[in-house]
Legacy VTK file of the C-alpha trace (Angstrom):
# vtk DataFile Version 3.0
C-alpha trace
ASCII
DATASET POLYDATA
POINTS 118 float
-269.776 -139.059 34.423
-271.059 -142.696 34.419
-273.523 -141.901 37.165
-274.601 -138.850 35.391
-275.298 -141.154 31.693
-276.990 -143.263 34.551
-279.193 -140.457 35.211
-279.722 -139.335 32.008
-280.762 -143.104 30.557
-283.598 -142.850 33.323
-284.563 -139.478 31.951
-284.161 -140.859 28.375
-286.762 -144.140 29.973
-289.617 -141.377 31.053
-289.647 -140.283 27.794
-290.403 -143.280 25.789
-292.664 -144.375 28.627
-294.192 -141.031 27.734
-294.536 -141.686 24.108
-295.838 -145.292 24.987
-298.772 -143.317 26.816
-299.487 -140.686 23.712
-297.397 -137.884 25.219
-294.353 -135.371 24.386
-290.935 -137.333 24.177
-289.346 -135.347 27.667
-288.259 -137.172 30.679
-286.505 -135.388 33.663
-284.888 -136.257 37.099
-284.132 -134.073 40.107
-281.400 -135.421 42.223
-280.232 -134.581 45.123
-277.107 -136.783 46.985
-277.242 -139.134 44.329
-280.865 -140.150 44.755
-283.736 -139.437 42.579
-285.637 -137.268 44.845
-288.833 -136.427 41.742
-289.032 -137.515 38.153
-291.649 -136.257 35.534
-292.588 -136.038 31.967
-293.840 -133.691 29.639
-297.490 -133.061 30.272
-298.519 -130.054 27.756
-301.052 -131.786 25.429
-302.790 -133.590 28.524
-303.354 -131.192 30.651
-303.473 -128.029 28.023
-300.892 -126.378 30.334
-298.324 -124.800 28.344
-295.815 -124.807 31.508
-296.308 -128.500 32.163
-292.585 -129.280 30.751
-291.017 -132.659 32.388
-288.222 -130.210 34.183
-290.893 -127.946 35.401
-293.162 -130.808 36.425
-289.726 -132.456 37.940
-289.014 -129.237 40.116
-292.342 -128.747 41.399
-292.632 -132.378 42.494
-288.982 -132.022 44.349
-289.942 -128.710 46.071
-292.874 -130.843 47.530
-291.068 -133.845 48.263
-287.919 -131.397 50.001
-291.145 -129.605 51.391
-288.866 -126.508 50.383
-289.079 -123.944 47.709
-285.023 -124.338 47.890
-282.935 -126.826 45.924
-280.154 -126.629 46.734
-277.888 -129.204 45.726
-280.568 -130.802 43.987
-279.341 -131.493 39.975
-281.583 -131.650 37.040
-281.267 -134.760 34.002
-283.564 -133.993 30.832
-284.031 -135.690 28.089
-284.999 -132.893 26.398
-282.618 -129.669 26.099
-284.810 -126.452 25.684
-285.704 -126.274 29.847
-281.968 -127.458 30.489
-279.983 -124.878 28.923
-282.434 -122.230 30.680
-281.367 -123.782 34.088
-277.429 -124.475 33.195
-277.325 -120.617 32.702
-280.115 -118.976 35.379
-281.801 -121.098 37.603
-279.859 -120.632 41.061
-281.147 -123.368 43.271
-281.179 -122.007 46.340
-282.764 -118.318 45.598
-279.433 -117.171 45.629
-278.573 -117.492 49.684
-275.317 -119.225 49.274
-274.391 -119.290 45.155
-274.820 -122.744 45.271
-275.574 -124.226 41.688
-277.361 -127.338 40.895
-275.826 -128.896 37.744
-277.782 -129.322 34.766
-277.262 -132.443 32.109
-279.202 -133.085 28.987
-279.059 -135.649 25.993
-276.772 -133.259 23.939
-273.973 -133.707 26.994
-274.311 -137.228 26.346
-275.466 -137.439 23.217
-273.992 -141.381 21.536
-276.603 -142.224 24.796
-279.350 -140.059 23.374
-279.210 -139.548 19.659
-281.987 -142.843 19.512
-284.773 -140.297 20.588
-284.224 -137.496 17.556
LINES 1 119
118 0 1 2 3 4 5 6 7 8 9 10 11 12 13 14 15 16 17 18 19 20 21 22 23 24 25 26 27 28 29 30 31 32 33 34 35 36 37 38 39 40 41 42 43 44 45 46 47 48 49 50 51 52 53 54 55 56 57 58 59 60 61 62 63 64 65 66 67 68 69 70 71 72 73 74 75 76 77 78 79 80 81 82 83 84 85 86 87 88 89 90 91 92 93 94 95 96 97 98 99 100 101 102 103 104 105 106 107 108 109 110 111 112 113 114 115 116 117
């Protein structure tokens, strides 16, 4: 768990990096063997794309670092929670080959860690 509030407090760092910079307070993380493999934030208001969430942005920058549409054992760490609990419930990394589930934390897991961004 410590790694993962590791994880998380990077996530939680995007965002208020993002809010430094006149964005959306959302931060993620895609790791894969315990190394941040992509990172984003949320990108909405500057570039008017409505699916330009930080985990969306985060997944589409590890699918071309992987150079792989699969992510498979690849875990997601959001600040925010909408995207997260979409992902802890549907998203099957790996197009659903093998089962294999990446894991899914957001501030709410966490939350003492969190609760300073709402």
């Amino acid at each position: 768990m410590k790694q993962d509030t590791d994880f998380l407090e990077q996530a939680i760092q995007l965002a208020y990096a993002n809010i430094e910079q006149g964005g959306r307070p959302f931060g993620a993380l895609i790791v894969k063997d315990d190394k941040v493999i992509a990172k984003a934030v949320n990108q909405i208001m500057e570039t008017n794309d409505p699916t330009a969430h930080a985990e969306l942005q985060a997944i589409r920058a590890a699918s071309k670092q992987l150079e792989s549409p699969s992510l498979a054992g690849c875990s997601v760490f959001a600040s925010g929670h909408d995207l997260s609990r979409l992902f802890q419930s549907k998203l099957t990394w790996d197009n659903g080959s093998s089962g294999a589930r990446g894991k899914c934390r957001s501030w709410q897991q966490c939350s003492p860690l969190c609760s300073r961004l709402y």
